[in-house]
C-alpha positions, 0 to 999 in steps of 0.5 A: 644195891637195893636192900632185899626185903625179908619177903623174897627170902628164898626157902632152903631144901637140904637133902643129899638126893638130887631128885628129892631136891628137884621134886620138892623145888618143882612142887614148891615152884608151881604152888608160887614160891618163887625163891628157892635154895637147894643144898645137896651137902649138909656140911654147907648149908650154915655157911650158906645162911651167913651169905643169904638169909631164909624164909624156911628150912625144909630138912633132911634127918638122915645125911651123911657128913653131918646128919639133919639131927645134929643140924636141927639144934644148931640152927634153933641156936642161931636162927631162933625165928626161923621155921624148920620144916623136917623131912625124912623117910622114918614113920616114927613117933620118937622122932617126930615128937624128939624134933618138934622137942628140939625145935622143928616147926613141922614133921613131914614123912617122905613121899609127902603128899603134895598139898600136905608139903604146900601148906605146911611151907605156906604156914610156915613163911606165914608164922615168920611173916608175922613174926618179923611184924610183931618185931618190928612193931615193937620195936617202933612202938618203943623207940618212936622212930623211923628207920627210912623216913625218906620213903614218904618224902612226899608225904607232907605232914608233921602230924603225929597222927600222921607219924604213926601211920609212918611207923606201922607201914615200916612195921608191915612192910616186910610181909608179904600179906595183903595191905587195905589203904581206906580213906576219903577220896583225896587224902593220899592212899595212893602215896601211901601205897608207893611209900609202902611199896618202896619200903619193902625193898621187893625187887619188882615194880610198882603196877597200879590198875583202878578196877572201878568200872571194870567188868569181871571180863574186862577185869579178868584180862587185865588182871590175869592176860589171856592166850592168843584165840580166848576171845574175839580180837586176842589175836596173841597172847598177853601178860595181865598185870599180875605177870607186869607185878611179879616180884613186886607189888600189884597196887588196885584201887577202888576195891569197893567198886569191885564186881561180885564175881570178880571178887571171887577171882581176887579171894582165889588168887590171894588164898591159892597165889595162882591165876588162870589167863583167860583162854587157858587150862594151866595155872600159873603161880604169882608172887606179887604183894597185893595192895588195895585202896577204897574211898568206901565203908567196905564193913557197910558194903559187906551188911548190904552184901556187896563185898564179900566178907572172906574177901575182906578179911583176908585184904585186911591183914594189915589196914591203914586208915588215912586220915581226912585233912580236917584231921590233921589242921596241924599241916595247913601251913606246911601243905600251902607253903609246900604247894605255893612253892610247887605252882610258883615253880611250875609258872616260873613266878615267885611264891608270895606268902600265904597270910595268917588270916588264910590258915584261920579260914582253911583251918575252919573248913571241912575239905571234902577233896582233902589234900587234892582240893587244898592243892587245887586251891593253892593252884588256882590263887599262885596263877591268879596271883597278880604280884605282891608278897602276900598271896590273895585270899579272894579264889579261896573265899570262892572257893569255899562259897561254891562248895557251900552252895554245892551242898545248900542245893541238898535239902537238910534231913527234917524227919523227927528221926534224922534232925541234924540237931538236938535243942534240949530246953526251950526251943530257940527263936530265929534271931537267938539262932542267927545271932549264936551262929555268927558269935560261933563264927567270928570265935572261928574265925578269931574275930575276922569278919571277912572269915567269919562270912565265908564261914556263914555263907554270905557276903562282908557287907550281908554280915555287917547288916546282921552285926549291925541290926543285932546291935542295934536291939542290944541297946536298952 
């Protein structure tokens, strides 16, 4: 059985009148709050926490059996972290502060207004979202554990860069805010965002939509749905993705891509968790854990007044940067050893092994396609491979060569402002360049020439001639 996150804890209403019961429930329904708990007697609402954890407690003070005053203590005494939101009919000071002195987190007065008992629920859920975050981290920071490292088996790395990541997804997991995935194209947001997904132990699926290129009309529909009639050619009603997400998690990439207009859309459903479909007047509640990932700087976007900053800042309650591969070199080996054994399978061939000569050269490459590049790579050599039990390097010296020549057809900036290089002292010759180029190269390289040429741009043989007319002015 599926171990319930902490996030769809349902919200508990004691209070012995059933229609205070109903009312509140509607309310607190239609505002997105998609657990709820009634008890109509006081006497079974602990036995009632034993079976089935809460999120918060809103409660009655004057019932018979046992009154919400002799409840409140012994809840606080259980349940330390869990808010307790007290209603009653009784417009008085002394009760309210005696309450808040024994534990209460809020103190709302019958009839409550309907945007007053909303917010303080949702202020409510929020404290003990953060509460169980901070624990958890604590308790990662202090132990350097993983409590379900099955989650990101597909993740290959023994990075403790990596490891860290690891922890602070298990540590966020549980809340039910917004998570910001940034990294470079490649680098693996997207196993990141399932990791965490699995991790939260929400009932409800994965659904995953990139919003890149969408219009805010096209984005509304696929988000929000629409009703049968709202545009030419919705001729029934359909679910946006959001309804698809209910109860679990709405995972949308390249947010950075995300229209202006559109972005006003997600803010409000991230701050009111309704939406409207298109086509219709009544809203409707959602309950799906927003995730986002982006390839951009969102803090430059936001200078250039591309990205909304309150949009920003409520994605990113929780952010997770993944790191480059260039990064995290460390797991060169392990990832070629991983992706050879994938291709080998996937052509039905044995897997050779990748020589120590290839980690060197791979280790001084920058991989602009990260993690996805290396896989191609890898991929490309497994079926060129023509036998033998070391796997060749040649598709990876062209590999190499062709993004170098990719980015030589870019001209170096040259303004006095933008050098790429700062030469303190006296101004170096084109032969001292060259020849610190390629010692840096072969130190590189560990003294391999056939590395240190990929590293540099040119053939073996372009290399030798340099080695060799530079040895050559060498002698006295």
């Amino acid at each position: 059985m599926k171990e319930q996150s902490p996030a769809s804890w349902p919200v508990f209403l004691v209070d012995d009148d059933p229609s205070v019961l109903h009312a509140t429930a509607a309310v607190l329904h239609s505002a997105g709050v998609a657990r709820i708990e009634t008890v109509d007697d006081s006497r079974k609402l602990l036995p009632a926490l034993e079976r089935q954890p809460a999120s918060t407690i809103l409660l009655d003070l004057f019932m018979p059996h046992v009154t919400g005053n002799e409840l409140l203590p012994e809840i606080v005494r259980i349940y330390p972290q869990l808010p307790i939101i007290v209603m009653t009919a009784a417009q008085d000071v002394e009760t309210a502060v005696l309450s808040m002195k024994e534990g209460a987190f809020d103190y709302l007065v019958k009839p409550v207004e309907e945007s007053r008992l909303v917010a303080s629920v949702r202020h409510a859920l929020e404290v003990q979202s953060l509460r169980r975050e901070m624990g958890a981290l604590k308790h990662y920071l202090l132990s350097d554990c993983l409590q379900h490292g099955e989650a990101f088996a597909g993740i290959v790395t023994n990075s403790r860069k990596m490891r860290a990541l690891f922890q602070y997804i298990e540590a966020v997991a549980v809340s039910a805010e917004p998570v910001l995935i940034s990294g470079e194209t490649g680098a693996g947001k997207e196993m990141f965002a399932h990791a965490l997904h699995k991790l939260s132990a929400l009932p409800g699926p994965f659904v995953q939509v990139n919003v890149a290129g969408l219009d805010d009309t096209l984005f509304s529909d696929t988000l929000f749905g629409h009703r049968k009639g709202a545009f030419t050619g919705a001729d029934e009603n359909r679910a946006g993705l959001i309804a698809q997400a209910s109860g679990g998690t709405l995972f949308l990439d390249e947010i950075g891509d995300l229209s202006m207009a559109s972005q006003v859309k997600l803010l409000r459903l991230l701050q009111e968790h309704m939406y409207f479909p298109l086509g219709s007047d009544v809203a409707r509640p959602s309950d799906a854990r927003v995730v986002c990932a982006t390839n951009h700087n969102l803090a430059q976007l936001m200078r250039q007044h591309q990205f909304r900053s309150d949009l920003f800042f409520r994605l990113s309650v929780h952010q997770v940067e993944v790191p480059p591969l260039r990064q995290h070199t460390e797991d060169l080996t392990l990832l070629v050893q991983h992706f050879l054994d994938e291709a080998a399978a996937a052509i039905k061939k044995p897997a050779p092994e990748p020589s120590n000569e290839l980690i060197t050269l791979l280790s001084n490459y920058h991989f602009p396609g990260n993690v996805r590049e290396l896989r191609a790579m890898v991929f490309n050599a497994m079926a060129l491979h023509r036998g033998g039990t070391v796997l060749a390097m040649e598709s990876f010296h062209q590999a190499i060569q062709k993004q170098q020549k990719v980015h030589a057809d870019y001209p170096m900036p040259t303004t006095p402002d933008s050098l790429p290089v700062i030469i303190p002292g006296r101004f170096p010759t084109l032969d001292e360049v060259e020849e610190a180029m390629i010692e840096e190269a072969l130190r590189r390289a560990n003294g391999n020439q056939g590395i240190a040429a990929t590293l540099l741009g040119l053939s073996r043989p372009a290399l030798n001639r340099r080695l060799a007319r530079q040895a050559l002015h060498r002698k006295p």
